[in-house]
C-alpha positions in Angstrom: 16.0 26.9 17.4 16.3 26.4 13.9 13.2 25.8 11.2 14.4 22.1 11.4 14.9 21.6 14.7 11.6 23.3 16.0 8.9 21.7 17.8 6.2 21.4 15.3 2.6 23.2 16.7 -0.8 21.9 15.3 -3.9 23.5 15.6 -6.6 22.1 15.0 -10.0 23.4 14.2 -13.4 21.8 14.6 -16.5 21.3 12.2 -19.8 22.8 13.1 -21.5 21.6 15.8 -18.4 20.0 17.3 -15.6 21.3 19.7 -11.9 20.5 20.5 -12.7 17.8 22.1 -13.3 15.9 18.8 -9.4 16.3 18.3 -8.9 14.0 21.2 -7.5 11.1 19.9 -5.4 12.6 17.2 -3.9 14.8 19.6 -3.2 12.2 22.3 -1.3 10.7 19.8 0.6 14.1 18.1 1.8 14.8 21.9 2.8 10.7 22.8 5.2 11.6 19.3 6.6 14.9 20.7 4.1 17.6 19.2 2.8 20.5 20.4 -0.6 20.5 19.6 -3.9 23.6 20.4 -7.2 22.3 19.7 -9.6 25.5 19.9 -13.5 25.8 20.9 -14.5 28.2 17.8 -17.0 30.5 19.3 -20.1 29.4 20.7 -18.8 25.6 20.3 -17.6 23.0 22.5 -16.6 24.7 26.1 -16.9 28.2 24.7 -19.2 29.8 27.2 -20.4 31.8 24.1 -24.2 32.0 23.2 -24.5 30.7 19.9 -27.8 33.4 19.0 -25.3 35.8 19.2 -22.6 34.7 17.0 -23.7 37.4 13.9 -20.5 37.0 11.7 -17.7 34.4 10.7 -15.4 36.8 11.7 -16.7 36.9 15.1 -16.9 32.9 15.5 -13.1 32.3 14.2 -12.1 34.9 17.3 -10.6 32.1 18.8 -8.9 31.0 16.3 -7.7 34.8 15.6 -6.6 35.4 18.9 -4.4 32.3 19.2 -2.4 33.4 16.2 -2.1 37.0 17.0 -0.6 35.6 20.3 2.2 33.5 18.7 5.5 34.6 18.6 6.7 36.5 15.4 8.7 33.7 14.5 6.6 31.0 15.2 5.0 28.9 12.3 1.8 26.5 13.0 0.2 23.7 11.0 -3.5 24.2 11.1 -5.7 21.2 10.5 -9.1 21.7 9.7 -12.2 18.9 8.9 -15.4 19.6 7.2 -16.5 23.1 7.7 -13.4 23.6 9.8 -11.7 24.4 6.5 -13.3 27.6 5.6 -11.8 29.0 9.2 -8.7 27.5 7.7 -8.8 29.7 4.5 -9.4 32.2 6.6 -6.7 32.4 8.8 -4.3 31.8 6.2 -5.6 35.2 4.3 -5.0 36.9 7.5 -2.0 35.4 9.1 0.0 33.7 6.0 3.5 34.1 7.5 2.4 32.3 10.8 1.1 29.1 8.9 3.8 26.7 7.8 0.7 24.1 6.3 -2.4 23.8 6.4 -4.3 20.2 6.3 -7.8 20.3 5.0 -9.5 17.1 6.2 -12.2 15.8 4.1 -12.8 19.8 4.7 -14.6 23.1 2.8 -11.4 24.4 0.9 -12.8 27.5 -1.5 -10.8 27.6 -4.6 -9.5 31.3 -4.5 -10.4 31.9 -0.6 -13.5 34.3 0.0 -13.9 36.4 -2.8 -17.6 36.4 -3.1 -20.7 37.5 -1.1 -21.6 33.7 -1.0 -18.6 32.6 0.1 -18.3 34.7 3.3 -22.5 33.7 4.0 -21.6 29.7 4.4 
């Protein structure tokens, strides 16, 4: 398939606190138009069987979100949606997987100006 002709994949991404299943409308209605759509339990969060107590870094509670796009195809681009805190797992992602992200959509969402580049930014 083409860039214009391929199936466009969201993945969403929760805020604190929340889970997947806060995507559920939006994605019922992304699918009904034809879209393939992931919404993720970040660690500890939602249906993740995860214990939150031992959730120590950011980099261990995006996991999720790391594995699903170290398991897309090479070629495969994704739109990641993010809402509130949701968008600093967003940044993060894109700093480690740019050429897998096509967009990303930061929904009334936590978008750092220049991505983590401070002490603070990485303890939020």
């Amino acid at each position: 398939m083409s860039e214009t002709t391929e199936k466009l994949h969201f993945v969403m991404v929760h805020v604190f606190g929340h889970g997947a299943w806060c995507w559920y409308k939006i994605r019922s209605l992304l699918e009904a138009s034809d879209y393939k759509v992931s919404c993720i339990d970040l660690k500890g969060s939602g249906m993740d069987p995860s214990d939150p107590n031992t959730i120590f870094s950011f980099q261990d509670y995006n996991k999720p979100l790391i594995n699903l796009l170290s398991n897309l195809p090479h070629n495969e681009k994704v739109i990641l949606v993010g809402h509130s805190a949701g968008g600093m797992s967003l940044t993060y992602a894109i700093h480690r997987f740019s050429k897998k992200i096509r967009m990303a959509i930061y929904v009334a969402a936590t978008m750092l100006k220049h991505g983590f580049v401070t002490p603070q930014d990485y303890e939020h």
